[in-house]
N, C-alpha and C positions, 0 to 999 in steps of 0.2 A: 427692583420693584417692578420693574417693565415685564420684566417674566411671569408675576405673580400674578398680573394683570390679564397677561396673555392667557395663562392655566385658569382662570378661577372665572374666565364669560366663559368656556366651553363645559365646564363642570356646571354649571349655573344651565346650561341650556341643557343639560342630560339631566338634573333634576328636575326640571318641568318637563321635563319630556316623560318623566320616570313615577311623577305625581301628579293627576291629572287635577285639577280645577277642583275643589269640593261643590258640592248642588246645596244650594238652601230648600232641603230638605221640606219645607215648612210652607214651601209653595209651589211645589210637584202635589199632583193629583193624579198619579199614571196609576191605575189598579187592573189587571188580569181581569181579562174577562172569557165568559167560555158561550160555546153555540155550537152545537148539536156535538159534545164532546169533545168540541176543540175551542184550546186556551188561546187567547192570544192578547194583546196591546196595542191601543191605539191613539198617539197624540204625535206630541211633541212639539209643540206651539210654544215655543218661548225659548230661550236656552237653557235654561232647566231642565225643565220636561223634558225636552230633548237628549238630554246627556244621561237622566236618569232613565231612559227609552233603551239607550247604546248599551249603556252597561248594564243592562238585564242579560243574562245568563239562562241557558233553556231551551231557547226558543228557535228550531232548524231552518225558519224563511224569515230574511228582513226586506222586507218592501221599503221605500222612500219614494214620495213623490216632488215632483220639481216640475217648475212652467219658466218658461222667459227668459231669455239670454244669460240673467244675474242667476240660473240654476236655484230659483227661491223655493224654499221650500211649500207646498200648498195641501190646505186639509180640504176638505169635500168631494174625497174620491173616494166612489163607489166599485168594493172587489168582487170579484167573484172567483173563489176557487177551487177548479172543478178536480176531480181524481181522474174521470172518464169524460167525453162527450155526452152532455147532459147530467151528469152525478156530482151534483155543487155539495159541496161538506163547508162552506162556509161566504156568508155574503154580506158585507158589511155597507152599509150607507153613510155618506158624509164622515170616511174613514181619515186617517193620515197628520201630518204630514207622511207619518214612519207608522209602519205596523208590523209589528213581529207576530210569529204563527208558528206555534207545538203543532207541527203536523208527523203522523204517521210516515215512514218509510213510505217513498213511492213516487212515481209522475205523477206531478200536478199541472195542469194551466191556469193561468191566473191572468184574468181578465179586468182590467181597470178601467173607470169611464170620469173621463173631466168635464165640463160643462161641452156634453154632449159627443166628446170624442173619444175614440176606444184604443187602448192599448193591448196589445196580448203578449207573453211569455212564458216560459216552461221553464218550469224547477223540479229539477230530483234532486230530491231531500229524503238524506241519509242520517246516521249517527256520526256523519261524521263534523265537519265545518260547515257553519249554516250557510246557505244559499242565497247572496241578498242580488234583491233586482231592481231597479231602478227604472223609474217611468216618469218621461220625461215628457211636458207639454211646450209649444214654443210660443203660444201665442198666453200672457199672463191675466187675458180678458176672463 
């Protein structure tokens, strides 16, 4: 019986590892949206929305945002994502936590702003695996 015990928590931790969590559905409101012909996603406020954020499919940039020691997740970041110096293809306000982005092959910058502080990064984004970046604020004020 000792054995049986032993084999069946490691098997049990590859099952949840192998099914993730189902979303109640019924209280996600994440819908696609588009701007100047580019789709993208923007929430994730809850663990719902958030999960049902992750497992969108599509989409070649995942931004996340975070402030404060606890890495919390934080909405009200304004993006800006340019192709060239000056040539924004897309600008979002009071975006986040998480925003995913169908963009075209190619250099992007992407310019993020939290109550008044600025992040910058570059993503080439490809067909291949999406690009995610993360921008992190340390003060949660």
């Amino acid at each position: 019986m000792k054995y049986l015990h032993t084999l069946l928590l490691p098997l049990t931790a590859v099952g949840i590892l192998m099914y993730p969590e189902p979303i109640d559905s019924q209280g996600v409101q994440v819908q696609s949206q588009e701007q100047n012909g580019i789709t993208y996603l923007s929430g994730g406020i809850g663990e719902d929305e958030s999960k049902a954020i992750q497992q969108t499919t599509g989409y070649n940039l995942h931004m996340t945002f975070s402030v404060g020691t606890g890495n919390e997740y934080t909405p009200d970041v304004n993006v800006v994502i340019q192709k060239a110096p000056g040539q924004t293809v897309l600008t979002l306000n009071g975006a986040g936590p998480l925003v995913y982005v169908k963009l075209p092959a190619g250099k992007y910058t992407v310019i993020a702003t939290h109550n008044g502080e600025t992040r910058q990064d570059v993503a080439d984004v490809g067909s291949g695996a999406a690009r995610n970046l993360v921008f992190h604020w340390n003060d949660a004020s």
